[in-house]
C-alpha positions, -999 to 999 in steps of 0.1 A, spaced: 409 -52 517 443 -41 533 428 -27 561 406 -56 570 431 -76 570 420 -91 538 461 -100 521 455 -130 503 418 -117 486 443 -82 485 474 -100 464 443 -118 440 427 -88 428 459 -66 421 476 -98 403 440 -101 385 444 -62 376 476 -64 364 473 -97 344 439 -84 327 425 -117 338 392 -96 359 382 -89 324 376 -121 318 359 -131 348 322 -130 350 313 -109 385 306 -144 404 336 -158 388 354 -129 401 344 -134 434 350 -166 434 389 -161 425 390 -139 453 374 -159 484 394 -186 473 425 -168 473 417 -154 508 408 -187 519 439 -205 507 462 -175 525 448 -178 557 450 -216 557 486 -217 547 495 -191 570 473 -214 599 494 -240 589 529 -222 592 519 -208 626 510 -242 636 543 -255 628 565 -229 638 542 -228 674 551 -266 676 591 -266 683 600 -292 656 630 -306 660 633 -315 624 616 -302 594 604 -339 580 574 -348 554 562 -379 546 577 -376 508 611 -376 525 610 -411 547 631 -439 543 616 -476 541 639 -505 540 630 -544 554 660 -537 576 646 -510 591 614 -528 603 597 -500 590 562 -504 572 552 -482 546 514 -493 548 518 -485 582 529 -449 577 505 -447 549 472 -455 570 487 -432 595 489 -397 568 449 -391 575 455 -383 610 428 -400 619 445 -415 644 443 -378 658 406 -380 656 403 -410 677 429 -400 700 452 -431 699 490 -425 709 523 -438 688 548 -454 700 581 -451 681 614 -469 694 647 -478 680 683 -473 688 693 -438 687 700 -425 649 674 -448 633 651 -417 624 631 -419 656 627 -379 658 626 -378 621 597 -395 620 578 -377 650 583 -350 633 569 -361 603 540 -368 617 537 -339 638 540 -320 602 513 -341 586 491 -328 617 497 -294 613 486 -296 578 451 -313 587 448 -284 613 460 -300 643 480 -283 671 509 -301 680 536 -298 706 569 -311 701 591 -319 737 622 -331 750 612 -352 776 636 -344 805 634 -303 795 593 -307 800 598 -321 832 622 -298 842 601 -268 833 570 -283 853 592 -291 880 601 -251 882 564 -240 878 553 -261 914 578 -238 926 565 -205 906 527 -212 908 523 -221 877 521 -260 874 486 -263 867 483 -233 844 515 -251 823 496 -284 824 460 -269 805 486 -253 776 496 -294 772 464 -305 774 452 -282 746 479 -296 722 460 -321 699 497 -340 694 519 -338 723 554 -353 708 577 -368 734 614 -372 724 637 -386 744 611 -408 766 622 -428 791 668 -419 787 670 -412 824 652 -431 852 620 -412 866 619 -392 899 589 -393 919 583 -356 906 585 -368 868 565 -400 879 537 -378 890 537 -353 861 538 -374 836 505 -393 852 489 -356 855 497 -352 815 486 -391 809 454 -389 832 441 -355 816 453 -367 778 442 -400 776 411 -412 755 410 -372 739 447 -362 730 472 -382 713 504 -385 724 539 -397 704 566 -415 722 602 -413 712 623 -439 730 656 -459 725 644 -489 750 617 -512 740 581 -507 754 584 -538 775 611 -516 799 594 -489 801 576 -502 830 607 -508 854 623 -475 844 593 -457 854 598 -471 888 568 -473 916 549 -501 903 513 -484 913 521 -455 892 544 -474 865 504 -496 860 484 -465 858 508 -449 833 521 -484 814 480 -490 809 470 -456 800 502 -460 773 501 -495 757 464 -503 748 451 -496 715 485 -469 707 500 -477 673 536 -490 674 565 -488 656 599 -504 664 626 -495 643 655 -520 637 691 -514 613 721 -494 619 722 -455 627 711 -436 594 734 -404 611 765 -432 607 753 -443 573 752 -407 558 789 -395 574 800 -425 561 
C-alpha cells in the first residue's frame, strides 16, 4: 500500500490491526473502511494543496465572519454564496468598503470555501499581478502567464482599482477579463465604490469593455461601519 502510494488506505489498515477492529469487520466491510479512508486522504490533502497553491492572504472560514446591520453585510447573502455555485455559473463578486472592514477577510473566505468544493483558486494583489505581467512582455512569457490565470476557477483580486490604470494594466486586465468572462469567476477587492471604477480605469473604450464584462449579473457586496483592525487594537 506504501509503495503505491496508498497512505491513507496504509494508516486504516495498521490503526485497524492494532485496534482489533479488522476482526470485526466482515471482508466487504473491511474493504470498505479502507477505500474510504484512502478516499478521504487524498481529498483532504487535494484540498490543502489547493489552498496552500492559492496565496491566501488570510486563513478565513465562513464559521469565523462577522455580521452586524452596521456593517451592510447580509448573512443570507453569504449563506446562498457557501455552495459555490456561483463558481459553477461563473458569476464574479464584487466586494467594496473602506479599508479594514474585512474586505480581504472575506475573499479569502470565500476562496477557502472554494478550495473545499474542489475549486482552484488564485489569490492576487492587484498592482503585484500587473507588475509581474508587465515583466513577462518583456521575458516572453506574457501569454504563457495569462493561460496559468485563466485556469484558476477563482481569480481573487485584492487591492482593485488603489492606483490609477496605465495603458499596460488597462490592457491586461481586458486580456484576463476577455478570456475569463462567462467561464471563470472573478472576486474584486476595492476601497472605492463600483460606480468609480469606470473613471479610474481611464480610456473610456476600454473602461466600457471591461466596466460591462464586470458589473452585469456579478454578486455585490458593499461593506459599510468603522475599520474592524481599529475596533480590535482598541
Amino acid at each position: 500500500m506504501k509503495e503505491l502510494n496508498l497512505r491513507g488506505m496504509a494508516h486504516a489498515f495498521e490503526t485497524s490491526l492494532e485496534s482489533g477492529m479488522n476482526k470485526k469487520f466482515t471482508i466487504d466491510e473491511l474493504l470498505t473502511y479502507l477505500v474510504d479512508s484512502e478516499w478521504d486522504d487524498r481529498n483532504t490533502r487535494r484540498k490543502e494543496r489547493l489552498k496552500k497553491a492559492a496565496g491566501f492572504r488570510y486563513q478565513a472560514s465562513f464559521e469565523e465572519l462577522i455580521y452586524s446591520d452596521d456593517r451592510n453585510f447580509d448573512k443570507n447573502q453569504m449563506l446562498r454564496l457557501a455552495d459555490c455555485s456561483w463558481i459553477k455559473e461563473h458569476k464574479d463578486i464584487l466586494i467594496t468598503g473602506a479599508t479594514g472592514v474585512g474586505k480581504s477577510f472575506i475573499g479569502s473566505a470565500l476562496g477557502h470555501q472554494a478550495c473545499d468544493h474542489g475549486f482552484k483558486v488564485m489569490y492576487r494583489l492587484t498592482s503585484r499581478l500587473f507588475s509581474e505581467l508587465k515583466e513577462g512582455k518583456r521575458e516572453g512569457n506574457y501569454h504563457k502567464m495569462l493561460m496559468k490565470i485563466v485556469k484558476a476557477d477563482v481569480l481573487i483580486l485584492e487591492d482593485f482599482g488603489l492606483s490609477t490604470f496605465s495603458n499596460d494594466n488597462r490592457l491586461a486586465l481586458l486580456d484576463i477579463l476577455e478570456d475569463r468572462h462567462g467561464l471563470k469567476s472573478t472576486v474584486f477587492l476595492s476601497q472605492l465604490p463600483v460606480k468609480s471604477w469606470h473613471g479610474l480605469i481611464g480610456d473610456s473604450t476600454i473602461a466600457d469593455a471591461i466596466m460591462d464584462r464586470i458589473v452585469y449579473g456579478s454578486h455585490r457586496i458593499e461593506l459599510k461601519g468603522e475599520s474592524l483592525r481599529r475596533k480590535k487594537h482598541q
